[in-house]
C-alpha positions in Angstrom: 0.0 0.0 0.0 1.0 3.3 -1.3 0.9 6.4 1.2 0.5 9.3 -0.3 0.7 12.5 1.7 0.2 14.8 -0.9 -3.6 14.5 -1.0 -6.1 17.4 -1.0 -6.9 16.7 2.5 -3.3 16.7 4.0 -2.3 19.9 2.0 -5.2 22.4 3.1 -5.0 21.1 6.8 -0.9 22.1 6.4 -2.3 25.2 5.2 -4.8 26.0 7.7 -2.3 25.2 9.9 -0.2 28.0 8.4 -2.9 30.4 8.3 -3.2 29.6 12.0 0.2 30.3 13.3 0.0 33.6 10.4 -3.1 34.6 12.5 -1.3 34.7 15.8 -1.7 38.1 17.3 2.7 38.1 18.2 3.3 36.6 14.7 3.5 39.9 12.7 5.3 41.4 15.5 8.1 38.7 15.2 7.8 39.1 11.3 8.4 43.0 11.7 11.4 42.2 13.7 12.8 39.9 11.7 12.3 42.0 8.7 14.0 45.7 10.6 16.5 43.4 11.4 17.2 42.7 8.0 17.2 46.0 6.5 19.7 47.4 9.8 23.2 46.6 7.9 24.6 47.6 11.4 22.8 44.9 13.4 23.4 42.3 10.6 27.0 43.2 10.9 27.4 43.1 15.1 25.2 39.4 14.5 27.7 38.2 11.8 30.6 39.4 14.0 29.8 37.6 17.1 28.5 34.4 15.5 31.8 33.8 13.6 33.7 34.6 16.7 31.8 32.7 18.6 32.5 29.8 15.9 35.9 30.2 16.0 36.1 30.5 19.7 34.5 27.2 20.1 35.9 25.0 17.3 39.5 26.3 18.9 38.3 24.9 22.3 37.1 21.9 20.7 40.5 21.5 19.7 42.5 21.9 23.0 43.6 25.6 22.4 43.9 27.8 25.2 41.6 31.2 24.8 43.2 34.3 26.3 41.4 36.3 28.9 41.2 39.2 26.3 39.8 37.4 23.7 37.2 36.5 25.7 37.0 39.8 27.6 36.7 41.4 23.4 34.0 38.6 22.2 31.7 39.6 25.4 32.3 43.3 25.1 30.8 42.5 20.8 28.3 40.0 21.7 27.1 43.0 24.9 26.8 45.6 22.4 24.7 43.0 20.3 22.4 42.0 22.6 22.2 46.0 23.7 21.2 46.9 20.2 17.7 46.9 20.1 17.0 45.9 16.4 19.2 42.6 17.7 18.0 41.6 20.3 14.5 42.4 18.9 15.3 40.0 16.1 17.1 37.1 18.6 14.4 37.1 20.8 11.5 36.9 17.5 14.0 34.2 16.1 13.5 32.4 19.4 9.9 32.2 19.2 9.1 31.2 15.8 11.7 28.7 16.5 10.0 27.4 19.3 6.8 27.6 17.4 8.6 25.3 14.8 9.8 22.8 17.2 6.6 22.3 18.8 4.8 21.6 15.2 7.9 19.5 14.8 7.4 17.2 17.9 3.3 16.2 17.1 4.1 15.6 13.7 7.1 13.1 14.6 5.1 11.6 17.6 1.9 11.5 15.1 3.7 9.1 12.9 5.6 7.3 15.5 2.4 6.3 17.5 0.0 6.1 14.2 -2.6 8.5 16.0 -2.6 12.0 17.0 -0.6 12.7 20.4 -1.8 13.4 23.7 -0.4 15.4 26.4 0.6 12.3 28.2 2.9 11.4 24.9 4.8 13.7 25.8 5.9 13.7 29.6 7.5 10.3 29.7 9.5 9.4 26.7 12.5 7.7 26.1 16.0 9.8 25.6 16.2 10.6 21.7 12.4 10.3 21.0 11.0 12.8 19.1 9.3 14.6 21.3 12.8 16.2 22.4 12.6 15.0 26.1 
């Protein structure tokens, strides 16, 4: 037997799903931040700044190197200046959210197809550790 999720039915429930979360009274907020974020080249540049250091910072501790108190002292002083830029941390904290939003629509989906029935509440306070439900 052939499953085929592309049906009618599965496509304008995924889309009334997306109208839903589109409808959500903080989701054109988080859109507007997102998008001022976008068009600040200063902000974009403070983000880029701090996430490559932060990259590098970590794939040299990864690797056994020492980091000097000034280096760290320098990537706090960029990533405080960041966070204290409001168009940043407008767009950090937004990110967060539709991520979580994400997540969550993530989690019944998996656990939908892992128990072959829509999940409960109870599905997801005991799981085992790597289950989809992220517990």
């Amino acid at each position: 037997m052939q499953l085929n999720l592309e049906t009618a039915a599965v496509l304008e429930k995924t889309r009334e799903l997306c109208q839903t979360i589109v409808d959500q009274p903080g989701f054109q907020a988080a859109r507007g931040h997102l998008d001022a974020f976008l068009a600040d080249d200063r902000a974009r540049r403070q983000y880029q700044l701090v996430a490559v250091k932060s990259q590098e910072l970590q794939a040299r501790e990864y690797q056994g190197e020492p980091l000097s108190p000034e280096e760290l002292t320098l990537y706090e002083a960029e990533r405080e200046a960041l966070v204290n830029n409001p168009i940043a941390r407008n767009f950090l904290e937004a990110q967060e959210r539709l991520q979580q939003v994400q997540a969550t629509i993530t989690r019944y989906v998996a656990r939908t197809l892992e128990l072959g029935r829509v999940p409960n509440p109870d599905d997801f306070a005991t799981c085992s550790p790597g289950c989809s439900c992220g517990g």
